[in-house]
N, C-alpha and C positions, 0 to 999 in steps of 0.2 A: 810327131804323132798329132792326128788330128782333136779338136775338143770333142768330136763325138767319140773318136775312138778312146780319149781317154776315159771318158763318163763311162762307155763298157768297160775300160780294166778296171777302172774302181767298183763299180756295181757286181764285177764278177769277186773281184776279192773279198767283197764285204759275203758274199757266198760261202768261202771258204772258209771268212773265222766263223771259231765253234760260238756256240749259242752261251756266250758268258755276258751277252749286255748289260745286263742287271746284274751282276754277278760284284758287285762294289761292295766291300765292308763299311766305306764311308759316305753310300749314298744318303740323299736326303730322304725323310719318311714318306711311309705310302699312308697317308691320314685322308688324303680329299677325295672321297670314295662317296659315291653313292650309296643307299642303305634303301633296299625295298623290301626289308624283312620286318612283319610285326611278331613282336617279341610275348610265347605265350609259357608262361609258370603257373604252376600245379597241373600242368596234362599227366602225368602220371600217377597213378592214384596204388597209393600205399596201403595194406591189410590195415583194419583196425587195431589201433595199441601203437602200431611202429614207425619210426619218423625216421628221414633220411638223414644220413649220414652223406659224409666225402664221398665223392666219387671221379675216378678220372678215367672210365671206362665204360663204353658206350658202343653198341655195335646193329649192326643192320642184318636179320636173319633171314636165309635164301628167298622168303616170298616176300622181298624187296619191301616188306613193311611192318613187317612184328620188330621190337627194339629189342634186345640186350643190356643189360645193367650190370658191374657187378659196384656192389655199395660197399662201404668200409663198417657195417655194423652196426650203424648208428651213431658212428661218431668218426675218430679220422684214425690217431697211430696208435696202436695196439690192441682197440676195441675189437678186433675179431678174436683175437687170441685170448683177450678176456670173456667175450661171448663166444664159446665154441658149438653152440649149438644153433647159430642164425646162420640162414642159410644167404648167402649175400649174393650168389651170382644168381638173378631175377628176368625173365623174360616177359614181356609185356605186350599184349595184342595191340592192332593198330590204334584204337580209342583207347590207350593208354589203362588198360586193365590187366594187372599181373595174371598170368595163365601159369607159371608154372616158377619154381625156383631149388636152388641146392647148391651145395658146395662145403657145409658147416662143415669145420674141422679140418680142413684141407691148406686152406690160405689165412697167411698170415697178414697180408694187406694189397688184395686184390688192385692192379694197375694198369694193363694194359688186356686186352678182350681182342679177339677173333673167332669170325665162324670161318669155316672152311669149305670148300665145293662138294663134302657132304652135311654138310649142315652141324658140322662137332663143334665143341665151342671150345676154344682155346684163354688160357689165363696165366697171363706171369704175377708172379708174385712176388713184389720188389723189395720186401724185407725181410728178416727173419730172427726166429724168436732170440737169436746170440746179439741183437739191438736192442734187447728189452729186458727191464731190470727185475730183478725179483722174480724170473721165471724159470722154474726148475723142473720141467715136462719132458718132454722129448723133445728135442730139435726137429724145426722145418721152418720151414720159407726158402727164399731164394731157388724158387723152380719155375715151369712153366709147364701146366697140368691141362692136358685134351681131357674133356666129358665131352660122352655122348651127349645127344639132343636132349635126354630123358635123366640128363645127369650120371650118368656111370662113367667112374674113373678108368682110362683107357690108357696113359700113356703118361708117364714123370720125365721130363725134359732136366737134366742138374742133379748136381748133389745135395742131398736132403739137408739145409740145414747151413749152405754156403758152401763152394765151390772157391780152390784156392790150386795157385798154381799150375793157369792158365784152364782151369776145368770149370766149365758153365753150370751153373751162372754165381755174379754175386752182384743183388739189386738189380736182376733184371728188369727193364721198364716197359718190353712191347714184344707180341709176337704179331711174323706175318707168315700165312700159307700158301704158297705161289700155286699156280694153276699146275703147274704139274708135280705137287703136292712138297715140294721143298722146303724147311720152315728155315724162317730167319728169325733169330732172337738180335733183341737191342739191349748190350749187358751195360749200366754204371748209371745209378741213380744220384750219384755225387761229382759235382765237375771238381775236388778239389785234387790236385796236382799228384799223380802218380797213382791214383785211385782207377779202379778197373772200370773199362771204357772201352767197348769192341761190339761188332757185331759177331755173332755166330750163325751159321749154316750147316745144318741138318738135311738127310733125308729123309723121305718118306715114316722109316721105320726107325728114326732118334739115332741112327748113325751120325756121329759128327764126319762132315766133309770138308769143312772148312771155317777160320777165324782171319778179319782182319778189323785193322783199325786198334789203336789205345790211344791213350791219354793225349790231348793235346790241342794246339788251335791253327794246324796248319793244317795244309788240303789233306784229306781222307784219313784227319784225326778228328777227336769228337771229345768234348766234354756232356756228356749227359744225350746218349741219343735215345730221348725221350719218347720218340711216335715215329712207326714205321707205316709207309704203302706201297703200292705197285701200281704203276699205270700201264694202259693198256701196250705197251713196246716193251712189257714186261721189264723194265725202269726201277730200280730200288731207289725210294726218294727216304730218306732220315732228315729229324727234326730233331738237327742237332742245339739243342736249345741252350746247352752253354755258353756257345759261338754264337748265337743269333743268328741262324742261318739253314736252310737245308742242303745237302748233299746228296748227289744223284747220285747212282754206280749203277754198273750191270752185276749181272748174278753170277759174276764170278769175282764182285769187290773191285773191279777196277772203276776209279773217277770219273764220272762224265762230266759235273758240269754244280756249280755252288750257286746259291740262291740266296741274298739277302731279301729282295722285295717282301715277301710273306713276312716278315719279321721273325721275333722270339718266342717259338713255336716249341710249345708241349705236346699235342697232336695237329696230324695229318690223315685226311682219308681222301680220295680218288675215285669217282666213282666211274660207271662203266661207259661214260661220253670224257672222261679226261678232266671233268672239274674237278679241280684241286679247291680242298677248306681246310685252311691254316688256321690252328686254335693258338693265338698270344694270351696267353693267363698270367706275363709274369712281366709286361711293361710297364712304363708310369708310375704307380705311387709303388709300385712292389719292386721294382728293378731301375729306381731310376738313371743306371750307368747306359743304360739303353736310349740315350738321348731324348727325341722328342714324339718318340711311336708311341699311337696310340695302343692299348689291350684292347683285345676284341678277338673276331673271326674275320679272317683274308677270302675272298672267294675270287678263284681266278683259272687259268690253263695252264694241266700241266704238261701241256703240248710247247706252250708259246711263253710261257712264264709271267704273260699280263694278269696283272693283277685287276679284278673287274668292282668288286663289291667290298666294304666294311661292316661289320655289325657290333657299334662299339661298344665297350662294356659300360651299364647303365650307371655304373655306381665307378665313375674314373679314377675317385681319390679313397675306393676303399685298399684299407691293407690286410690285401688273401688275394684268395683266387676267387675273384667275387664273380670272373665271368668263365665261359669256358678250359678245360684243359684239354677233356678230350671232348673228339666231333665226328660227326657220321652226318649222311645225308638219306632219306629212302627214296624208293622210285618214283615218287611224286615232288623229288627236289626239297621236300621241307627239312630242317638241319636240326640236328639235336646236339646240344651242346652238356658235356657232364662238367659239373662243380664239384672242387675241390671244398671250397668254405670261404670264407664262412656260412656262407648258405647253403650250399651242397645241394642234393641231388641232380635233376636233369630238365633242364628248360626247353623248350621247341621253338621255333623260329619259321612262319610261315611267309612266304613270299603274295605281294598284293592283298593283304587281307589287312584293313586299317580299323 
């Protein structure tokens, strides 16, 4: 064989393997990123009297630029269920001015947010009141609850109150609404060993279609699949965040293809040009089994899996989630990152603005 002709059968074969180049649980960190975002705190502006709490839930509503909140009460684990009358899931105009808010009573510790391609907002609820001591009420948590726009209760995803023996959910941590209205929930807020870990697939009308995935750290197992999206090849990517790692499938749960580059990712979101924004809130001084990646936001393609931008966390040696968990981006590219704590609430992140 000729050297040209070899250089074609290697450049054809390098065609054929799947897209796992990155795909190394031992590669080295992605840290040496450019950063053209300036970093803006207090854009959202809170009623008077009320101060933010936790939050790891953060969404973008159809006119590509009103935000989504939902807050933990003003505080983190179990403050809504002790305040049953704050209303925590909050919608905020583009100049960061609350326009409308609801939910009191319903969530037990709001975690993961979706609007849907009618504008409904979706809410898992990754704990529930049988994790909390001294409380003798009714059972709920561990569901995933559509409100209308306007807040009307429309639609209970689980069993009220935790979900056992294979029936959804328990510590649900993300819903996602696919364009042809399909919901996929992300069940297991715990990576510890034998603990419930799966996704679930719904139709339209809360029928279950379908479960796969538990416990575990090989391909198309999950310890904690923390943050769900969809890319435009209608691509299910999870942020398997136990593994350090994401997990692609199709929408029938079959593996396409695993991703360390992004890092230790609590959320992910996708917007409608394919940029992928990977929220790390749990590297460095908070995880340090995770070697030498820095916490931050990864921005990069979830076409190509290149990773392009970092936005690292300002405060590297604090211990929480000082920088984002959950992240959205609107149609102007500026990124909003939701805090867990110690700081909490929701920071903005503007591209060329010094």
């Amino acid at each position: 064989m000729s050297k040209q002709s070899k250089i074609k059968s290697v450049c054809f074969a390098l065609l054929l393997v799947p897209a796992l180049v990155f795909a190394q649980a031992d590669m080295p960190p992605v840290n040496d990123l450019p950063n053209p975002y300036a970093t803006q705190a207090g854009f959202f502006k809170m009623p008077a009297g009320r101060e933010w709490g936790s939050s790891s839930t953060v969404e973008i509503d159809l006119d590509g630029e009103s935000i989504w909140i939902a807050e933990r009460c003003g505080g983190n684990i179990n403050a809504c269920v002790n305040n049953p009358d704050v209303n925590m899931i909050m919608k905020f105009d583009k100049d960061g001015t609350m326009v409308r808010s609801f939910g009191a009573g319903y969530i037990a510790w709001p975690h993961g947010i979706e609007v849907d391609p009618d504008g409904n907002v979706w809410i898992a609820d990754a704990r529930g009141t049988d994790q909390m001591q001294d409380y003798d009420g009714e059972p709920y948590g561990h569901q995933v609850h559509k409100f209308s726009p306007t807040g009307v209760l429309l639609m209970s995803i689980g069993v009220k109150g935790g979900g056992s023996n294979g029936e959804c959910c328990y510590t649900p941590n993300d819903v996602l609404v696919a364009p042809d209205g399909s919901i996929f929930i992300g069940e297991g807020h715990s990576s510890a060993e034998g603990s419930p870990n799966a996704i679930y697939k719904y139709d339209a009308d809360g029928n279950l279609l379908m479960k796969f995935g538990e416990w575990g750290m090989g391909d198309g197992q999950f310890r904690q699949p923390h943050g769900l999206a969809m890319d435009s090849k209608g691509r299910l990517f999870v942020a398997d965040r136990g593994n350090d790692r994401i997990q692609i499938f199709d929408q029938q749960g079959n593996l396409l293809d695993i991703w360390y580059q992004f890092s230790r990712n609590s959320g992910v979101f996708i917007d409608e040009h394919d940029v992928l924004y990977a929220a790390d809130s749990e590297s460095g001084s908070v995880n340090p089994d995770h070697g030498d990646w820095l916490r931050g936001i990864r921005i990069g393609s979830a076409i190509t899996g290149e990773v392009e931008f970092l936005i690292p966390d300002p405060q590297p040696d604090c211990r929480g989630t000082c920088t984002a968990e959950g992240v959205v981006a609107d149609k102007h590219g500026n990124i909003f990152g939701a805090e867990v704590g110690p700081v909490g609430g929701v920071k903005r992140y503007v591209r060329g603005v010094n």
